[in-house]
N, CA, C and O atoms as CSV, one atom per row, in Angstrom:
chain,resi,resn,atom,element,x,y,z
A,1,UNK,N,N,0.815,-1.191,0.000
A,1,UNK,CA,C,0.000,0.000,0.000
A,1,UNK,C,C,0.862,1.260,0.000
A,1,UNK,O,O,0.584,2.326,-0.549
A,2,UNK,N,N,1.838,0.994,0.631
A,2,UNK,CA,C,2.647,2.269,0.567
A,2,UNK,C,C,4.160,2.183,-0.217
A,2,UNK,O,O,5.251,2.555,0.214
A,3,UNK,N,N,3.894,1.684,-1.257
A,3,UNK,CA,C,5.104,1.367,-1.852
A,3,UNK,C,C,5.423,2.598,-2.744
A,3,UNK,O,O,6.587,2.916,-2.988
A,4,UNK,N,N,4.424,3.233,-3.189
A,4,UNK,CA,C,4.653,4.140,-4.219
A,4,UNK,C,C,5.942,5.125,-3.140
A,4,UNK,O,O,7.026,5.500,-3.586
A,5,UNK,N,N,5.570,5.314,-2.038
A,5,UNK,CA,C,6.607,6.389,-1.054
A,5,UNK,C,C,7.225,5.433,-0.916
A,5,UNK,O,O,7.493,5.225,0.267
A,6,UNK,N,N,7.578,4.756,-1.559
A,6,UNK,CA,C,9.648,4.048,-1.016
A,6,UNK,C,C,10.130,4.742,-1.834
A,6,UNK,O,O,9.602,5.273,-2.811
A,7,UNK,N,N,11.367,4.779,-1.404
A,7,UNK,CA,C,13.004,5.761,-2.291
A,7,UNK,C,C,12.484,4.906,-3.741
A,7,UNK,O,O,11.913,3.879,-4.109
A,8,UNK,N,N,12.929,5.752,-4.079
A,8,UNK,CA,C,13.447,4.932,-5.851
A,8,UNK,C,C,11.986,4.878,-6.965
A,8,UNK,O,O,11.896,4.915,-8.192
A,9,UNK,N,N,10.905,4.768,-5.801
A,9,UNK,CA,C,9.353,4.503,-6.557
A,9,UNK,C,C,9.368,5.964,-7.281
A,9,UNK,O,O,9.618,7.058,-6.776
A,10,UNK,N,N,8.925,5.543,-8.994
A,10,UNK,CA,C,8.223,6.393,-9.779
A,10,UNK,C,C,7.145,6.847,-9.089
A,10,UNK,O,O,6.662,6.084,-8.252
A,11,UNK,N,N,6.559,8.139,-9.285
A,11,UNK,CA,C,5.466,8.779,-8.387
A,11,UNK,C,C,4.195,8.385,-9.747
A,11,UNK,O,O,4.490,8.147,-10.918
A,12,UNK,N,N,3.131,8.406,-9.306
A,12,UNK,CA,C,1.933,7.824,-9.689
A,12,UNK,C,C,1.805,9.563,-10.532
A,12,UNK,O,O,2.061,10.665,-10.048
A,13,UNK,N,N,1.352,9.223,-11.813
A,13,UNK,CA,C,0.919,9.793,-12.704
A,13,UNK,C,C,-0.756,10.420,-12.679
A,13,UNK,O,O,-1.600,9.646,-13.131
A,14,UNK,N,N,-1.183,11.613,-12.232
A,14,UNK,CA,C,-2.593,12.167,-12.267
A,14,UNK,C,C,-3.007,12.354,-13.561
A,14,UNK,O,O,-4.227,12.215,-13.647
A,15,UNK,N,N,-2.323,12.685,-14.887
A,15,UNK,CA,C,-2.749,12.846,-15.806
A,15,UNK,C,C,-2.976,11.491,-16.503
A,15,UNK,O,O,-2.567,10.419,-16.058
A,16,UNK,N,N,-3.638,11.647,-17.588
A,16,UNK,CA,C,-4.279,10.619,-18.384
A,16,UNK,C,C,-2.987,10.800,-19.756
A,16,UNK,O,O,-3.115,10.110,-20.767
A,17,UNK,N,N,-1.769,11.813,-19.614
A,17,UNK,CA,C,-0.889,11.327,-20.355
A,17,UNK,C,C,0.358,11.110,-19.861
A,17,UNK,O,O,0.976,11.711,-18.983
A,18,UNK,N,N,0.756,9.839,-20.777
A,18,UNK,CA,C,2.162,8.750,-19.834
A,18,UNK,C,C,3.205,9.332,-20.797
A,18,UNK,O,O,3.115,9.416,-22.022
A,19,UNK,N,N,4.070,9.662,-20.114
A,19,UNK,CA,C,5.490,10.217,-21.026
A,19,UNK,C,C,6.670,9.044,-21.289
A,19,UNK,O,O,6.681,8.095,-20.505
A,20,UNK,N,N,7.464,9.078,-22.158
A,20,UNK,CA,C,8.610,7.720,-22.069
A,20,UNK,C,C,9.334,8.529,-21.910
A,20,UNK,O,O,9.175,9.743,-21.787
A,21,UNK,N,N,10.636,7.598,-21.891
A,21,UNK,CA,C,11.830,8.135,-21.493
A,21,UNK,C,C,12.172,9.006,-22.976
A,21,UNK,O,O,12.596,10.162,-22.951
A,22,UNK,N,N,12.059,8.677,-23.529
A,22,UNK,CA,C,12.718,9.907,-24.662
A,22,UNK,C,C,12.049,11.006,-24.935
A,22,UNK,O,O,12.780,11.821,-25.498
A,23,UNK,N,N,10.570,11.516,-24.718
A,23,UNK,CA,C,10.050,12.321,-24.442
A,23,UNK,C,C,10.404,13.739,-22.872
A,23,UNK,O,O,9.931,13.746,-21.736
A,24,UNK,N,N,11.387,14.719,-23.539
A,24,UNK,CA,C,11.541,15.423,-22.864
A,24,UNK,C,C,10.253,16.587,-21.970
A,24,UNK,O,O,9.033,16.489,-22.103
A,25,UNK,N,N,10.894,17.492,-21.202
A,25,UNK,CA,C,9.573,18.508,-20.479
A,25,UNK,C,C,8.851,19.105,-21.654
A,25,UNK,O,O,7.646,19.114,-21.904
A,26,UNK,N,N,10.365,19.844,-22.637
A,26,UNK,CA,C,9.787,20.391,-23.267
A,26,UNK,C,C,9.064,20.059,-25.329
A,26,UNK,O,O,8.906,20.873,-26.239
A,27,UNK,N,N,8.850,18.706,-25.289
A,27,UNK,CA,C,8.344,17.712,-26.257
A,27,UNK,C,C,7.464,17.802,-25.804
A,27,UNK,O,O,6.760,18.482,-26.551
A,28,UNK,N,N,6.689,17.409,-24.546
A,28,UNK,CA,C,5.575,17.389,-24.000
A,28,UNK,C,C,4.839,18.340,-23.918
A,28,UNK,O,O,3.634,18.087,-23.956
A,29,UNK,N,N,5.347,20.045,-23.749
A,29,UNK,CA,C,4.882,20.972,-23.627
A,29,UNK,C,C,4.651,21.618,-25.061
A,29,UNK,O,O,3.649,22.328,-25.141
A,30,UNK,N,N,5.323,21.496,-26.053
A,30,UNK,CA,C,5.032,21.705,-27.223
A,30,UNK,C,C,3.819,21.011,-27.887
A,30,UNK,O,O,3.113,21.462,-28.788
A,31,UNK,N,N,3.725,19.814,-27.252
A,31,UNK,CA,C,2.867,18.483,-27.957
A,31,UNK,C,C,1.523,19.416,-27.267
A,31,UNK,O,O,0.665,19.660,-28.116
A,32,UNK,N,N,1.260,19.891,-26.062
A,32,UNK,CA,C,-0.273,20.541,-25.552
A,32,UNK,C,C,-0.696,21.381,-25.984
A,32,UNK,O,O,-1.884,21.601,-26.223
A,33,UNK,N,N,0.588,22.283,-26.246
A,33,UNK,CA,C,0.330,23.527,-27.215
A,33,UNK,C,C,-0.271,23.509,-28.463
A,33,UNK,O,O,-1.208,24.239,-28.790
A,34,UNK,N,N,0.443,22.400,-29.394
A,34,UNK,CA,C,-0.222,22.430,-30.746
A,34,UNK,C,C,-1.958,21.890,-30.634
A,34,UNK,O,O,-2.818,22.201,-31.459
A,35,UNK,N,N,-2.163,21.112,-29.532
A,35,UNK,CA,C,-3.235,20.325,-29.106
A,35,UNK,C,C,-4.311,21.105,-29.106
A,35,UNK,O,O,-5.373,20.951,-29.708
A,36,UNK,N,N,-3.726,22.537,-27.897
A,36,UNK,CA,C,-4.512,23.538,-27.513
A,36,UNK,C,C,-4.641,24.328,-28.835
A,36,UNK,O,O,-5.793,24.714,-29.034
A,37,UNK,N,N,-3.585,24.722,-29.956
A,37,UNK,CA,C,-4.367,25.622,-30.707
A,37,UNK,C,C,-5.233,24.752,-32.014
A,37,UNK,O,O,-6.157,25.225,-32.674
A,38,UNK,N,N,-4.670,23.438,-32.149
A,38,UNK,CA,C,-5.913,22.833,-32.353
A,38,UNK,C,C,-7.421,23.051,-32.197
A,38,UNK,O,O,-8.204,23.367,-33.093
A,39,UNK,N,N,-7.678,22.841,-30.981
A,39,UNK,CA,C,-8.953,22.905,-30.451
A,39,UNK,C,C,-9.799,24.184,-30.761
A,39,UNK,O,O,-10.956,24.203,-31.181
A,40,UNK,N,N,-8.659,25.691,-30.351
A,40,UNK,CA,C,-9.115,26.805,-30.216
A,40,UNK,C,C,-9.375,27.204,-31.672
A,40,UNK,O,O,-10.230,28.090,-31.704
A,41,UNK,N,N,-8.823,26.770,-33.197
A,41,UNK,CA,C,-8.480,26.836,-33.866
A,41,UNK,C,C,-10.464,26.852,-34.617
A,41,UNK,O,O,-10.983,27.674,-35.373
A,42,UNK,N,N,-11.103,25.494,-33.926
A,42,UNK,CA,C,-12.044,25.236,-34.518
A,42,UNK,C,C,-13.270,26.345,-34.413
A,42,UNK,O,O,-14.139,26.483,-35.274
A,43,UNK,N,N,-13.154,27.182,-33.068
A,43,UNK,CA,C,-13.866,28.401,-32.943
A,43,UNK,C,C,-13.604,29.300,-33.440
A,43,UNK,O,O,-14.514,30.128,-33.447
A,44,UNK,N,N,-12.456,29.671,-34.052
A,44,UNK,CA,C,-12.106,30.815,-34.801
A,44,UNK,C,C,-13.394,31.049,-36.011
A,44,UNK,O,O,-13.871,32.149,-36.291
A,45,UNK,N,N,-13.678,30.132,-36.440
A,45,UNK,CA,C,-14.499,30.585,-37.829
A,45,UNK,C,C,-15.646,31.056,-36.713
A,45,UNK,O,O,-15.839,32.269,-36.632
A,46,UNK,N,N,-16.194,30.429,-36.099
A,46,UNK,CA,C,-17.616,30.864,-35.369
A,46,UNK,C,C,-17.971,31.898,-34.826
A,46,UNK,O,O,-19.113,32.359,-34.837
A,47,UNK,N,N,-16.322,32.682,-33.921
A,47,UNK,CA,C,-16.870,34.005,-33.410
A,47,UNK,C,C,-17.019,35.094,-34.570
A,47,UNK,O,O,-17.983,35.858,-34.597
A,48,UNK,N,N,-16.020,35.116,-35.510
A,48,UNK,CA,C,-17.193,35.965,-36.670
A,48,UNK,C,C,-18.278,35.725,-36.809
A,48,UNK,O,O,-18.686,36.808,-37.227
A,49,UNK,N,N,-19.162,35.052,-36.775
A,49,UNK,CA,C,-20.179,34.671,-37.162
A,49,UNK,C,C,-21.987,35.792,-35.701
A,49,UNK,O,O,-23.108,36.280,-35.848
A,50,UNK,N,N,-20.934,35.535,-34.547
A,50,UNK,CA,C,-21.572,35.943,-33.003
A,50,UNK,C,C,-21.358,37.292,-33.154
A,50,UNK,O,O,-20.259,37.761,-33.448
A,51,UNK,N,N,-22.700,38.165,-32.903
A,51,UNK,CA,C,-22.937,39.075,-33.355
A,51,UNK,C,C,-23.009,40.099,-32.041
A,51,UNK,O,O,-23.878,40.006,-31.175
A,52,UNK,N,N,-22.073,40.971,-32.045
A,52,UNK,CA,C,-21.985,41.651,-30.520
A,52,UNK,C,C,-23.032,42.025,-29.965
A,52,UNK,O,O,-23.828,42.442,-30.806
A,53,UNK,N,N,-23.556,42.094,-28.548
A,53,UNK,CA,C,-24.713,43.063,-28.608
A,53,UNK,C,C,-24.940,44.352,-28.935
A,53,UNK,O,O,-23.949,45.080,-28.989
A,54,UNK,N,N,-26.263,44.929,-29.224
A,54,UNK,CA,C,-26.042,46.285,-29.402
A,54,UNK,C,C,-26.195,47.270,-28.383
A,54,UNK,O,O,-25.908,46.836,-27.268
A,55,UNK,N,N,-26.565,48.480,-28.421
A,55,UNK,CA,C,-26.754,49.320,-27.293
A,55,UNK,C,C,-28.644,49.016,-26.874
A,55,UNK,O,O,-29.114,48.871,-25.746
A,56,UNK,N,N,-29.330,48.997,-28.096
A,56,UNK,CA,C,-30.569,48.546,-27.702
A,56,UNK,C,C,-30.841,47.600,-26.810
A,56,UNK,O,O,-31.700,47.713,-25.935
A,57,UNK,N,N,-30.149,46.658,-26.982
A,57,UNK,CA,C,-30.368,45.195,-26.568
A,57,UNK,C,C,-29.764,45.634,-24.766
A,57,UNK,O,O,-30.369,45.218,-23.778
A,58,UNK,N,N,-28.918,46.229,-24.706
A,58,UNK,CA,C,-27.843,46.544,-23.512
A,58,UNK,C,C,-28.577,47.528,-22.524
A,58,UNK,O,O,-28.390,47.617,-21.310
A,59,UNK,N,N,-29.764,48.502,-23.584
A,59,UNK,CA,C,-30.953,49.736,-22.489
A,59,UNK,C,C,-31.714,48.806,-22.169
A,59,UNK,O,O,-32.203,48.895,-21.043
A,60,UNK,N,N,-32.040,47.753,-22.912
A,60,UNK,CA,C,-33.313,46.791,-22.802
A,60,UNK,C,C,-32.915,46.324,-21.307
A,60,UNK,O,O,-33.445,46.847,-20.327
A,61,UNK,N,N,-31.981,45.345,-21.204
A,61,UNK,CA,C,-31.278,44.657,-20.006
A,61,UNK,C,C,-31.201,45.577,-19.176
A,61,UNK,O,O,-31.356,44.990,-18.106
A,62,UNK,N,N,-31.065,46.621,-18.966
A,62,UNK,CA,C,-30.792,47.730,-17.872
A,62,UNK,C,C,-32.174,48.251,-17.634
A,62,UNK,O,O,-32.476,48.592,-16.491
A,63,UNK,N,N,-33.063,48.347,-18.634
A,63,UNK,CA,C,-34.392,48.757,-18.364
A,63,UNK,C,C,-34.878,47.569,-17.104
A,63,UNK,O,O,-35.560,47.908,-16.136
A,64,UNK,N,N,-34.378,46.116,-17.334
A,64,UNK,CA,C,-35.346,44.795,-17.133
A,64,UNK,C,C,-34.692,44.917,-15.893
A,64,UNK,O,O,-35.538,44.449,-15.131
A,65,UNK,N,N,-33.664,45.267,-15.154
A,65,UNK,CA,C,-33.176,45.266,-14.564
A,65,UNK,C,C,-33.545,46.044,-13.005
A,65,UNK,O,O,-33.661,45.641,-11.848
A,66,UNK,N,N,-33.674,47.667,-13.853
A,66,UNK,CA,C,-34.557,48.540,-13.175
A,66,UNK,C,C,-36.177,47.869,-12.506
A,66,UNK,O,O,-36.593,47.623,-11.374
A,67,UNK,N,N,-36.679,47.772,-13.747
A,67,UNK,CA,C,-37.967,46.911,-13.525
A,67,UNK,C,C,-38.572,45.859,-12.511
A,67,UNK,O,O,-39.688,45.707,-12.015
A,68,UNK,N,N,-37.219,45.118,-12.402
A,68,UNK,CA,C,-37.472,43.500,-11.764
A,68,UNK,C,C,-36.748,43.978,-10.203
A,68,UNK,O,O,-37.044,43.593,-9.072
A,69,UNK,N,N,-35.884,44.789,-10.571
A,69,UNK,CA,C,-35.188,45.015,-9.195
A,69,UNK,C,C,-35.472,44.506,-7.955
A,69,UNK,O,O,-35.344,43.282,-7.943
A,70,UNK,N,N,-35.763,44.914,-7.049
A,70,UNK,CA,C,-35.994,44.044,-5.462
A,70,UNK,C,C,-37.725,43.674,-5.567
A,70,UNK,O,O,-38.148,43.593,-4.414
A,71,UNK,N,N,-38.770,43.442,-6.520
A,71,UNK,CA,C,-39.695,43.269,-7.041
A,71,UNK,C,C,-39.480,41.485,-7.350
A,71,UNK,O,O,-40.319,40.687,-6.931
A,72,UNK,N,N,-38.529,41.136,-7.951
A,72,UNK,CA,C,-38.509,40.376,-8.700
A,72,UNK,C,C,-39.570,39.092,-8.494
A,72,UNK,O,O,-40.176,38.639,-9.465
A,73,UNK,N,N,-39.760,38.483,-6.986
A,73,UNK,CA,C,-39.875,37.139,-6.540
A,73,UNK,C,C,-41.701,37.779,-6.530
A,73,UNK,O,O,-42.520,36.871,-6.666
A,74,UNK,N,N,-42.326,39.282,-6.377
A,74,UNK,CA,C,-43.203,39.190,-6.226
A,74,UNK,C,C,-44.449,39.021,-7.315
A,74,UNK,O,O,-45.656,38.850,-7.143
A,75,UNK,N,N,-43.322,39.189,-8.966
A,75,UNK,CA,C,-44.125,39.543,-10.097
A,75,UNK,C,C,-44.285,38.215,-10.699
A,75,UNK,O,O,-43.599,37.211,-10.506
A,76,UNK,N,N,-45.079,38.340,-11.293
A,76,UNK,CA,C,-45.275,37.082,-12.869
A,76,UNK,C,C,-44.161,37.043,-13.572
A,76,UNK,O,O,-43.403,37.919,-13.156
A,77,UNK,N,N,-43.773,36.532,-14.312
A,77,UNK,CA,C,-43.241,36.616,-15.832
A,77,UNK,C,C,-43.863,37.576,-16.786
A,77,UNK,O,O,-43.241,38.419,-17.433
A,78,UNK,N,N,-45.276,37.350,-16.816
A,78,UNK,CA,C,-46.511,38.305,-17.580
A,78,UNK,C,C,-46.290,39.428,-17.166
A,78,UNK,O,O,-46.168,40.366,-17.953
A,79,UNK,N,N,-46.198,39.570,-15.937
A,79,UNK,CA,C,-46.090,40.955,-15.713
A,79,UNK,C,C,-44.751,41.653,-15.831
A,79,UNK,O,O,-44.656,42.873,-15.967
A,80,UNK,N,N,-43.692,40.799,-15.771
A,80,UNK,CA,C,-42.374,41.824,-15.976
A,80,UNK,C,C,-42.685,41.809,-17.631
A,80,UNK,O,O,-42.202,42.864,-18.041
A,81,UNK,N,N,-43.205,41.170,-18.621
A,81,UNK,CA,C,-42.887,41.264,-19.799
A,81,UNK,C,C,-44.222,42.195,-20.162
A,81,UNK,O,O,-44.159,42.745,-21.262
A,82,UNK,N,N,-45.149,42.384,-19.552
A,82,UNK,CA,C,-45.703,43.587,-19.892
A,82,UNK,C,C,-45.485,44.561,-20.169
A,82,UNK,O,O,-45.723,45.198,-21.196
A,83,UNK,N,N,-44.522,45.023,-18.395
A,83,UNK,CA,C,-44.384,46.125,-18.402
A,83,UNK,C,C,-42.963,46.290,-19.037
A,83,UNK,O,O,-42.984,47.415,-19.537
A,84,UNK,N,N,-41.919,45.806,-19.231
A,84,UNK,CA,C,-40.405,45.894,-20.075
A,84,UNK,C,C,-41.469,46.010,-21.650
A,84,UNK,O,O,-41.045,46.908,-22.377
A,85,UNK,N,N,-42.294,45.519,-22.037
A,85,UNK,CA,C,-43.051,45.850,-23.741
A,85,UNK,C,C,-43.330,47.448,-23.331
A,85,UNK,O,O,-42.535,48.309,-23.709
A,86,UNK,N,N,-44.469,47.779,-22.560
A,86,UNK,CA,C,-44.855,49.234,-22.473
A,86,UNK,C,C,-43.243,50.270,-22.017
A,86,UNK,O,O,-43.191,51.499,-22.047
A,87,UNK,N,N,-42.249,49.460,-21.683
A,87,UNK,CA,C,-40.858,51.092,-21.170
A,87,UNK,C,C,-40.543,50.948,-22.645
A,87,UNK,O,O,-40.563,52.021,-23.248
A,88,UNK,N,N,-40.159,49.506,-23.619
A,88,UNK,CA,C,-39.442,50.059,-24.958
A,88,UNK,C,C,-40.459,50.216,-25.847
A,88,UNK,O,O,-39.958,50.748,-26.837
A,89,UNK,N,N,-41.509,50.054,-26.003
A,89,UNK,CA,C,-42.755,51.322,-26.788
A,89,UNK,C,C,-43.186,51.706,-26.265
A,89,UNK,O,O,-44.394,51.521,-26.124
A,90,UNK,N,N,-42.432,52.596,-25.538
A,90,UNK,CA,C,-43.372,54.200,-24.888
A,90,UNK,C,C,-43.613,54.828,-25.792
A,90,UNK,O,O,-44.652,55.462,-25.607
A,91,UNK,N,N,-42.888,55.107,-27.340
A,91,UNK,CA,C,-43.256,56.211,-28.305
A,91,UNK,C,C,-45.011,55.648,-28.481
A,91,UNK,O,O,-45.888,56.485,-28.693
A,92,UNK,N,N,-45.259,54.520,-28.389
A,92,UNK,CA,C,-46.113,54.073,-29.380
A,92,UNK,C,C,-47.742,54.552,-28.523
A,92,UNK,O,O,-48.791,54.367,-29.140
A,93,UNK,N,N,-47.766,55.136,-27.145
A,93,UNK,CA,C,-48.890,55.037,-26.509
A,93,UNK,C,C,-48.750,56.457,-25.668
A,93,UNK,O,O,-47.949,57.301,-26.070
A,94,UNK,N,N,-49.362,56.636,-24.772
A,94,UNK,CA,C,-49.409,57.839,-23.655
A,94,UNK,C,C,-50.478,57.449,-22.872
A,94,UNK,O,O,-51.035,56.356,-22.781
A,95,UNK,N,N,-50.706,58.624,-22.255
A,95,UNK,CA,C,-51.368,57.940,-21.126
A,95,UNK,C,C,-52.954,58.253,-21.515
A,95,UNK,O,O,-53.899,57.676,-20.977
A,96,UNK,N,N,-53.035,58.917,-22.189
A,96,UNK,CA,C,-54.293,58.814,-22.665
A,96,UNK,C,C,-54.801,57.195,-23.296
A,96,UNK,O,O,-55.803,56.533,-23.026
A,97,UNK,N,N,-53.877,56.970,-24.044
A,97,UNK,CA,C,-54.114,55.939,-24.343
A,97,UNK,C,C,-54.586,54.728,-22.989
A,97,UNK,O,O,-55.655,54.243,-22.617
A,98,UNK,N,N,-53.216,54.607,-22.577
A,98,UNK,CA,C,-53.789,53.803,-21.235
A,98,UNK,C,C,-55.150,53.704,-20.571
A,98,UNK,O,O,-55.805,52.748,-20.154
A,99,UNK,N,N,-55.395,55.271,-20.623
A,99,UNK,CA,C,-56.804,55.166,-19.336
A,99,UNK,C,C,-57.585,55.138,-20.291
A,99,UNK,O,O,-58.517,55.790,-19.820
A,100,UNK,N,N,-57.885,54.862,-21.280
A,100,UNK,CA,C,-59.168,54.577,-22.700
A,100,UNK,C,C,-58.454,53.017,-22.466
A,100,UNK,O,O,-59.458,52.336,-22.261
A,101,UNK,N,N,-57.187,52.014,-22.379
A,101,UNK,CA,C,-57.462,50.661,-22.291
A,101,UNK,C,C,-58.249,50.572,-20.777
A,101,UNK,O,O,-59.384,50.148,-20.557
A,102,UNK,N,N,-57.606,50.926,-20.154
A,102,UNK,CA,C,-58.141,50.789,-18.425
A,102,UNK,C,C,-59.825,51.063,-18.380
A,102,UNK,O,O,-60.545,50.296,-17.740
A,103,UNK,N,N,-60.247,51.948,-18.942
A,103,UNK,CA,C,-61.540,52.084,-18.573
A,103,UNK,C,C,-62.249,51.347,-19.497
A,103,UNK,O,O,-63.425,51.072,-19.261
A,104,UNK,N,N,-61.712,50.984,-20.515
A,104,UNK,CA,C,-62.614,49.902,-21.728
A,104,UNK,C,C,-63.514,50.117,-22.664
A,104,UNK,O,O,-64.387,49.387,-23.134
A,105,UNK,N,N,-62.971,52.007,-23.041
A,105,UNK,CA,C,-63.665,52.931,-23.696
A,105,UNK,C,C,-62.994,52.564,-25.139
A,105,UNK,O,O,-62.165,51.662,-25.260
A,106,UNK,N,N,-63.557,53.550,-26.448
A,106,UNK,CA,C,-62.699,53.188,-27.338
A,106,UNK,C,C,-62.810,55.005,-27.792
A,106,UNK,O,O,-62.138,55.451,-28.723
């Protein structure tokens, strides 16, 4: 059980890669590298593709934010998405409008 701690014992390997003797530190470290830009290599085409956010999208989140604030646990879903629809088309209504929906006039 405790042989690995005797003098002379090779120490037990955590990684899932085994090196030989002719494989130096730095063979090995070159070999992860090409590995790693391998890998990273395959996302390169994709982040062109990911489209930054915009500033709209960024007032929106800061609006939803405002909105839901220390509120959050007491509202619907329905209701935060109500009211985040009525803050980014405010051009589209006033309050006239409102109290003609509210009262059920036309």
């Amino acid at each position: 059980m405790l042989e690995p701690l005797a003098a002379g014992a090779a120490p037990l390997s955590s990684s899932s890669e085994t090196t030989s003797l002719d494989e130096g530190f730095a063979t090995v470290t070159l070999e992860r590298a090409r590995r790693l830009r391998q890998a990273t290599s395959r996302f390169n085409d994709q982040i062109a593709v990911i489209t930054p956010t915009s500033n709209v999208v960024e007032r929106f989140f800061s609006q939803a934010k405002a909105v839901v604030g220390m509120h959050c646990q007491a509202m619907t879903p329905l209701n935060v998405e109500s009211i985040l629809f009525l803050k980014v088309n405010r051009s589209y209504w006033s309050a006239a409008t409102v109290r003609k929906v509210v009262r059920g006039t036309q």
